[in-house]
Structures are given as structure tokens and as C-alpha cells.
C-alpha positions in Angstrom: 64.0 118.0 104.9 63.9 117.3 101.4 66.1 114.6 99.8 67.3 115.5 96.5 66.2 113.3 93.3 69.2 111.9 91.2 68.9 111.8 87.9 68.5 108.8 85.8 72.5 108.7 84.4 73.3 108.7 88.2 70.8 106.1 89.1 72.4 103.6 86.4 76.1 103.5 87.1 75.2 103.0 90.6 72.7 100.0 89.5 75.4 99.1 86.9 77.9 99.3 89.5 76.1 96.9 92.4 75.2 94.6 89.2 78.9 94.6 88.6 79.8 94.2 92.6 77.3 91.0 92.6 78.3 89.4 89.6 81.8 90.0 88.9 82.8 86.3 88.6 80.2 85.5 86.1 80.9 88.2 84.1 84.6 87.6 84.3 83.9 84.2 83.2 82.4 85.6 80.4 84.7 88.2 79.2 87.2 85.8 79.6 85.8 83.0 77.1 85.0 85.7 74.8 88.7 86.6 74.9 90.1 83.1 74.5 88.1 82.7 71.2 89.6 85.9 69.7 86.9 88.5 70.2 89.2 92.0 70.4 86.8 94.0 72.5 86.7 91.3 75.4 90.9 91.4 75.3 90.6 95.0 75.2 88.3 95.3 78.2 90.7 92.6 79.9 93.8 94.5 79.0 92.4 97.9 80.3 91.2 96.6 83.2 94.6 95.1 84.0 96.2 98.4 83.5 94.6 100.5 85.6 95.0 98.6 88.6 96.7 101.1 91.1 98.6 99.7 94.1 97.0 101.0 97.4 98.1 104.1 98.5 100.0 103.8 102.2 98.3 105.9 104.6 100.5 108.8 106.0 100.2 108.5 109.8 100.5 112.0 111.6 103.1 112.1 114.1 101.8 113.0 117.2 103.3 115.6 119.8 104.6 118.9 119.1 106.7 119.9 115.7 110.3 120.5 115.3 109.4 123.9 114.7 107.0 124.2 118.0 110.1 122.3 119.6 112.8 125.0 118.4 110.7 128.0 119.6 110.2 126.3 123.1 113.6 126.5 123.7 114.9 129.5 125.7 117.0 132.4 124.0 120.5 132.3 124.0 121.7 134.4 126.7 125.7 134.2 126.4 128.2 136.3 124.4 127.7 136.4 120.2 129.7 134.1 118.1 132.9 135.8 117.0 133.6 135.6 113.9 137.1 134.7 112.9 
């Protein structure tokens, strides 16, 4: 089986990426000096960062056993007289 080649672009976010995984406090650190001394790009980075923090989505859990629905059509047919209507 042949693996499939990924192409340079690929290759560097993910090296970016474990770069940024490895040496996020430094780098932080950094960013954040820059910042303090005025430099707009590092307080733009900062700022952007900050806003797209999402919270963490709650799982849905799955409720286990039959539906309402399955429930509903278990249940035997009404055999009695119809409802009058008055």
C-alpha cells in the first residue's frame, strides 16, 4: 500500500504547529514583551488570540433504551368505544 506524499504547505503548518505545541511559553513570553513596549502587531496577535477562544462544547450523551416514539407504537391499540364528541 502506498502512502500518500503531502505537500510541502501541509508539511509546514504541521511543523509550525508542533513548534508552536513545544514552545508556546517562550513564544508567549515573547509576544507578550513585544506587546508591553507598544509594538501593534504583538497586541493584535494577543487580542485575536483572546477572541477566538471557544468554550468547550458539552458532549450530548444518547439516551439509551428505546424512543418515545418506539415506546408509543409498543403500546396496544385502543380497543373500547370512540370518544364522543360533545
Amino acid at each position: 500500500m502506498r502512502t500518500v506524499r503531502k505537500d510541502g504547505l501541509e508539511r509546514l503548518r504541521q511543523g509550525a504547529d508542533r513548534e508552536l505545541g513545544r514552545n508556546w511559553t517562550t513564544l508567549l513570553a515573547k509576544v507578550r514583551e513585544k506587546a508591553e513596549t507598544g509594538d501593534q502587531g504583538s497586541i493584535k496577535l494577543l487580542v485575536t488570540l483572546a477572541e477566538r477562544k471557544k468554550p468547550r462544547a458539552v458532549p450530548v450523551k444518547k439516551a439509551r433504551g428505546i424512543s418515545l416514539a418506539q415506546r408509543l407504537d409498543a403500546q396496544p391499540e385502543w380497543q373500547g368505544e370512540p370518544e364522543r364528541e360533545e
